[in-house]
N, C-alpha and C positions, 0 to 999 in steps of 0.2 A: 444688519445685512452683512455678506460675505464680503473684504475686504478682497475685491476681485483684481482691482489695479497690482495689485502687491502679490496676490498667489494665482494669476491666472492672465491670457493675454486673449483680445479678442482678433479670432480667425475666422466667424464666416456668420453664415444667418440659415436660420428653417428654411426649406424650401416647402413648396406644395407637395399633399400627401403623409404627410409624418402624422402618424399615431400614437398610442402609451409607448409601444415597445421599440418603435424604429423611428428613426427621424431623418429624411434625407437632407442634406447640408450643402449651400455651396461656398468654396475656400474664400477667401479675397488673397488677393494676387500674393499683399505684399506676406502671406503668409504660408504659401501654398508649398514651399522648401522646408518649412520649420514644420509642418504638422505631419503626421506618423500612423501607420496602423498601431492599434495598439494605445495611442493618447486618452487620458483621461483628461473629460471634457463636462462642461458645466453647459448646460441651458438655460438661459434667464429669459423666460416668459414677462413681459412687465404686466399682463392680466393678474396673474399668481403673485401678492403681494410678499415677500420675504420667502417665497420657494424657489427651489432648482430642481433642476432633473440633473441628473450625475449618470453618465452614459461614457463608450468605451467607442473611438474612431475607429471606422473598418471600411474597407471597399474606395479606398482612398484609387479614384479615376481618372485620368485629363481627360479630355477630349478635344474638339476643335470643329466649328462647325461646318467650314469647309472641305475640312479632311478627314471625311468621315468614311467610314470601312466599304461602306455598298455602293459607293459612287467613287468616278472613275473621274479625273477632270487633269487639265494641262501640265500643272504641276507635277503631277507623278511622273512624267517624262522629264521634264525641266525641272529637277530641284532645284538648280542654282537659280530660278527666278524668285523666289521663296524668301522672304525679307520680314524683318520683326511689323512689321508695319502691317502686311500682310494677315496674316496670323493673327489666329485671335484664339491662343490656347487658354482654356478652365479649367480646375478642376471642383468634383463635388467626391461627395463622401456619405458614407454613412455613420451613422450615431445609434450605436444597438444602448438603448435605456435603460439601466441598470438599476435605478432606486428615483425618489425624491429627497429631497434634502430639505427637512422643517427646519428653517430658521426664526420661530416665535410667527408661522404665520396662519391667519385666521382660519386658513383651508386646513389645519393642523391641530387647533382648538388653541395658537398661541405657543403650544410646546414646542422642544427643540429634539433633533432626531433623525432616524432616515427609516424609508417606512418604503412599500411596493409604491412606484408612480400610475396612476390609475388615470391621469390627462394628458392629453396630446398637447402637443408645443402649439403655437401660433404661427401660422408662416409669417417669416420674419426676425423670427426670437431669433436674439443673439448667441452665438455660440462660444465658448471662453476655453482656451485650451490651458489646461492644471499645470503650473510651472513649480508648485510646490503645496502639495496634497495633504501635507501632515495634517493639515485645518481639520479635514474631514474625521481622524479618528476620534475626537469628542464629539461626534455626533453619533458615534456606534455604543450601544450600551451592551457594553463586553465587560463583564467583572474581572477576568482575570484572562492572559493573552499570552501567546507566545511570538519570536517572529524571525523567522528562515530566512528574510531577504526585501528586497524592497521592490516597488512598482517599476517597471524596467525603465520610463522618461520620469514620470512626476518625482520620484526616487520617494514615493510613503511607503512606508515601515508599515508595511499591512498586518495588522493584531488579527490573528487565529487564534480566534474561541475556542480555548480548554476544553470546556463545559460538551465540546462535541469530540473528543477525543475515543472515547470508549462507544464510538458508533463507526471504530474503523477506518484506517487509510490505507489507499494504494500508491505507490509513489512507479509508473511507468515511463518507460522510454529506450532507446534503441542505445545498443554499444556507445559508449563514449559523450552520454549528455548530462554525465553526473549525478547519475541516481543515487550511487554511494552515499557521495559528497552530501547528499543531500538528507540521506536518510539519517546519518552521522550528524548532521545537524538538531533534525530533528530527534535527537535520540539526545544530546546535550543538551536543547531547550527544555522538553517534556521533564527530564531526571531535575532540572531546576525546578521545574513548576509542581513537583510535586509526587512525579508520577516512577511507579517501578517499570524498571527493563530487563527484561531477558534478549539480549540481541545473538542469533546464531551466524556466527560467521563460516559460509560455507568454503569460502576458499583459503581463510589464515590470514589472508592479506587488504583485508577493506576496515575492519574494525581492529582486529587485532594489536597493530602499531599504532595505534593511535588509544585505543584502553590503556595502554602502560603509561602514552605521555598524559591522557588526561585524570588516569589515577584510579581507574574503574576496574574491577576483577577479572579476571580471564581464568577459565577452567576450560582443562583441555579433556576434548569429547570423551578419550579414550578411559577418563577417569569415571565415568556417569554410569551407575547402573537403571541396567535395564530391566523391566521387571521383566517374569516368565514370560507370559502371553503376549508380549509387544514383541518380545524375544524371537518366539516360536512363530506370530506374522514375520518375522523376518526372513527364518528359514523357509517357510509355507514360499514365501514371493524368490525366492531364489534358487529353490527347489521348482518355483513354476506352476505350484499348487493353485485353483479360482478358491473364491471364499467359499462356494458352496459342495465344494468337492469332498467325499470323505475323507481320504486319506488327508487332509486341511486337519482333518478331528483328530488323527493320531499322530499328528505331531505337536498339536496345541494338548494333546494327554500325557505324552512322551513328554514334553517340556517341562509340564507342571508336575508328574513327577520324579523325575533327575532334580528338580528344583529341594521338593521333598524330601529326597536322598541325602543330598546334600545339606538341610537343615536339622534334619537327624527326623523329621515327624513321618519315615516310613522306613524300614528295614531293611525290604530288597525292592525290586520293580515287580516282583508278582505280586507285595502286597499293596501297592500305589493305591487301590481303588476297591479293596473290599471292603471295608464297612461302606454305611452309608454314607456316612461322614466324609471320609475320603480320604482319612488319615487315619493311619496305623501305627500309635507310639512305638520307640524303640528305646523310653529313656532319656528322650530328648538329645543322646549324643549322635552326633553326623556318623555317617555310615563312611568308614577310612575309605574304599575306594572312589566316594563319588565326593571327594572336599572339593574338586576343582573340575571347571565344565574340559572334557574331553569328546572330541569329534568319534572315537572308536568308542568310548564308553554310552555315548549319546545315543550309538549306530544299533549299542546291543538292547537299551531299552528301548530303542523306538520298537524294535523287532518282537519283543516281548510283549510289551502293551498291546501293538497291533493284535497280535496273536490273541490275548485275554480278552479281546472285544471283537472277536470274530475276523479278523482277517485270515485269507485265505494267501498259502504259502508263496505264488504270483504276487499278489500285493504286497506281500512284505517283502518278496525279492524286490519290486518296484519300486518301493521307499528307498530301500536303499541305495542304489542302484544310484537313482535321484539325489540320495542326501551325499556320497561318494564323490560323485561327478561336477555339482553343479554347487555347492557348499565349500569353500576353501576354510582350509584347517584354523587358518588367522580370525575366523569367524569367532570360533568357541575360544580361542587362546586369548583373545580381547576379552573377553565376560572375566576372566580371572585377576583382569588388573583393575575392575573396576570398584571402585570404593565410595564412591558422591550416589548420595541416593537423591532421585529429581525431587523428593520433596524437599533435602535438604538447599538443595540447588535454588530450588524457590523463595527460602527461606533467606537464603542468604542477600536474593535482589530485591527481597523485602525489608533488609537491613542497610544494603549499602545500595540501592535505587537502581546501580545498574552493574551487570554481568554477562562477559561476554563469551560464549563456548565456539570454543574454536575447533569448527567440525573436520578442519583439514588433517588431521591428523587419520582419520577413518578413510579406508581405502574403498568399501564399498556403500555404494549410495543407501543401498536398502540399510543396512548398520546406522546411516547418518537418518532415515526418516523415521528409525524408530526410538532413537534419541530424542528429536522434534516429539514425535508422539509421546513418548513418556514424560517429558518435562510438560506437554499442555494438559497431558491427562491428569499429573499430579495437583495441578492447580484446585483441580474440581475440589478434591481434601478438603482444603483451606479454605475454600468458599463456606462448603457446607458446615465445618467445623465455628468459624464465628460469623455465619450469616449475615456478610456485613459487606460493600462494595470494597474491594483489592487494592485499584486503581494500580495494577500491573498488565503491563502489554509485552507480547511476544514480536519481537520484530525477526522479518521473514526475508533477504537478503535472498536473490538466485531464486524468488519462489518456486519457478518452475520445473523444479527437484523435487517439492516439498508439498506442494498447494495444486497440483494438474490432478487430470482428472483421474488419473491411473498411479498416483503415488502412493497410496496404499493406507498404511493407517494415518500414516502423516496429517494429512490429505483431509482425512475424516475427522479428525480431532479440530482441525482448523476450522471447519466448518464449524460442528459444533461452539468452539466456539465466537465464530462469527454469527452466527443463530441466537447464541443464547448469550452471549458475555456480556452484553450493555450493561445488564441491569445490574451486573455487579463488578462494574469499572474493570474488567476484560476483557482485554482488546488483542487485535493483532493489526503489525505495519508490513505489508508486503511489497516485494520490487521486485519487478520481473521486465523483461524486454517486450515482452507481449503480453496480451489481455487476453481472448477470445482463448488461448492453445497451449498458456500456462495455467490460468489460473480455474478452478472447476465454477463452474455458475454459482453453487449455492454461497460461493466465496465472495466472488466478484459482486454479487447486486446485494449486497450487504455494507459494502464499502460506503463508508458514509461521507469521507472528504476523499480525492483522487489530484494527484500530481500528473502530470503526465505533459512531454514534451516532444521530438520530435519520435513518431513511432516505424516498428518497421513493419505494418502492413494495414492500409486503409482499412481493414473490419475491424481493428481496434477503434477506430477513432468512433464509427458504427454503434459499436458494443458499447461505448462510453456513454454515446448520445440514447440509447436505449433505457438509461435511469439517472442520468443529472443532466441538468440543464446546459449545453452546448454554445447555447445562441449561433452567433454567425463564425465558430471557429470552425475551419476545413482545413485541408489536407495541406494547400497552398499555406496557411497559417503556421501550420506547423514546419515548413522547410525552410521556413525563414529564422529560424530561433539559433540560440548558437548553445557552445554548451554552457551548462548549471542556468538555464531559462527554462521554467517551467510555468505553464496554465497550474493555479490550482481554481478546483471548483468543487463548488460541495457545502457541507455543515458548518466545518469550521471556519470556510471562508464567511465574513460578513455578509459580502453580498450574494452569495452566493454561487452567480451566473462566472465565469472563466474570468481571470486576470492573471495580466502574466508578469511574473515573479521574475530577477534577479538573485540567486540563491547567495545567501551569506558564506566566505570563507568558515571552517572550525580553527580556531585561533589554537595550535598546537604547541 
């Protein structure tokens, strides 16, 4: 049996009505100041020989039965009659049911373990509130564990299952509850366990000082190329272009051949596109005036291309017009310095496990989401090249730049691969303030573990409760947390259903 006296203190007993999943409690007096929302608690059934039910306190209530809310009586005028003697305040609680706990018992086949509780308590079972919880992690069959922080009272170092890592996390919560802090954690633990990182840091300042003390690489955005067509999305969205617009066509043409030009495989812009093929040797040497991207040189072949594929002199006035006005010149002047190719970029957090790009340096967002996009796109390469699981994740800081619904290719890549990465240990970790308004659906219900503490608008908490398992945490639950306290719930949690975390310091 569980050496209860030693890791747990007894606070109260079943009451009538408790089921698998909920069990209502009432406190005994002398404990009713020591026990906490949030307490991990033990049920010891004595029918159930060598089992528990392992449950989380919630709804922690007094009451009084003559001072009860719908009745009206003499005391409310006279408080000073009102004496301990008087008074006969209670409290009860609730126990939302989290697992059973096989200790070698017959209902178990004799094994040891933690397994779904499928019986209801007895009214009367005794209730045990966890004063030191560590007991419980040999009873979780986790090969291999990471761990952020500890149970906020019982203080267990709760082991998050690896083995669930490449099925996605969200790490949410409102200004100032330590999301960073936390995601930085988790970005320390995982690179131990095994695992590669790309972390983009969008503002210079969450990852960035802390990669240098902890030894990890930092390549700044402004060095990353971009391929043409992630490129040419970039101008399309700041030119103001829909994706299904033509003129979208004649800049994603204009791109790809300035690109050509530039590589020497077309001679001028009127031969971009006449063979079938789509290239027109020249010798293989670059054509002298297009070595380097130019916004006026850009302007003359978008103008020509369009022209070769039927636009009419309007429209190619309107290209321009567009690419002039709403294209700043520091656009194209960036493509010039850039030398890190994302494959190589990839390669490199496949070498040393973790690398951090620090997107601060990019003045324009579109420029930063097609950076994110090129570096998740290049991944695909590598998959297919040795068909073999990666175990590299993309971690996504400020998502709501990058991952909303209107980010553009960024956006769409993430998706992708939150759809399709599992299977070959591709992953991404996103943090964002909001759920529902940052992050796009096919992202969000993909998310296989979720952090998430105090938030800033009840349809997140909502949105959350529409694909993991919530139990009885509400809005109220969460205004009480402080900062680096997080609920996680999900895959990698063992039990799955919400516990809330104390996040570990990164020891810098």
């Amino acid at each position: 049996m569980l050496p209860l006296a030693r890791i747990a203190k007894e606070v109260g007993i079943v009451l009538s009505g408790a089921n698998a999943l909920y069990a209502p409690v009432a406190l005994r007096r002398d404990a009713e100041l020591e026990v906490r929302e949030e307490d991990l608690v033990l049920i010891y059934d004595d029918r159930f020989e060598n089992y528990y039910m392992l449950g989380v306190l919630r709804w922690v209530t007094r009451y009084e039965p003559f001072l009860r809310r719908a009745t009206h009586n003499v005391y409310i005028e006279h408080p000073e009659a009102l004496n301990t003697d008087i008074v006969m305040p209670f409290t009860n609680a609730l126990v939302e049911i989290y697992a059973g706990i096989c200790d070698g018992s017959p209902l178990c086949g004799g094994r040891q373990g933690i397994d779904s509780n499928i019986y209801a308590p007895t009214p009367s079972s005794k209730v045990y509130k966890l004063i030191d919880a560590s007991l419980l992690t040999k009873y979780l069959a986790i090969s291999k564990a990471i761990h952020v922080g500890v149970h906020k009272y019982s203080k267990w170092r709760l082991p998050l299952d690896v083995h669930w890592v490449p099925y996605h996390i969200g790490v949410f919560g409102a200004t100032g509850t330590g999301k960073s802090r936390l995601v930085l954690k988790l970005v320390e633990e995982l690179s131990k366990a095994g695992f590669n990182l790309i972390v983009f840091d969008h503002s210079g300042v969450d990852y960035v000082p802390a990669a240098k003390k902890l030894g990890w690489e930092v390549v700044d955005a402004n060095e990353i190329v971009i391929p043409p067509l992630v490129f040419a999305q970039t101008i399309s969205e700041l030119m103001g272009l829909s994706s299904s617009s033509t003129l979208k066509d004649y800049v994603d043409l204009a791109t790809v051949c300035y690109d050509k030009l530039r590589r020497g495989e077309a001679s001028n812009p009127s031969t971009c596109f006449q063979q079938v093929s789509g290239v027109v040797k020249s010798g293989g040497n670059k054509v002298q005036k297009y070595e380097r991207w130019d916004k006026q040189l850009f302007r003359e072949v978008l103008a020509i291309v369009a022209r070769r594929f039927g636009a009419r002199d309007h429209t190619v006035y309107k290209l321009t017009v567009l690419l002039d006005y709403y294209v700043p010149d520091y656009v194209f002047e960036t493509m010039n310095r850039r030398s890190v190719e994302p494959i190589e970029l990839v390669e490199r957090a496949l070498e040393k496990h973790v690398v951090v790009v620090d997107l601060s340096s990019e003045r324009n967002v579109e420029v930063k989401r097609a950076i994110v996009a090129s570096i998740a796109s290049s991944v695909w390469s590598i998959i297919y090249r040795r068909l073999e699981p990666i175990k590299l994740g993309l971690v996504i800081d400020e998502a709501q730049n990058y991952a909303c619904e209107y980010c553009g290719n960024a956006a769409k890549e993430l998706e992708t691969v939150a759809r399709e990465g599992r299977k070959w240990g591709y992953f991404i970790i996103v943090a964002s303030q909001r759920i529902a308004k940052d992050i796009r659906p096919g992202i969000r219900s993909n998310l296989g573990t979720v952090f998430f503490s105090r938030l800033q608008s009840r349809n997140d908490l909502q949105e959350l409760a529409g694909y993991l398992d919530l139990g009885r945490v509400t809005e109220a639950s969460l205004a009480m947390l402080s900062r680096r306290e997080f609920y996680v719930a999900g895959l990698m949690n063992p039990l799955r259903r919400p516990l809330l975390l104390h996040i570990d310091e990164v020891t810098l």
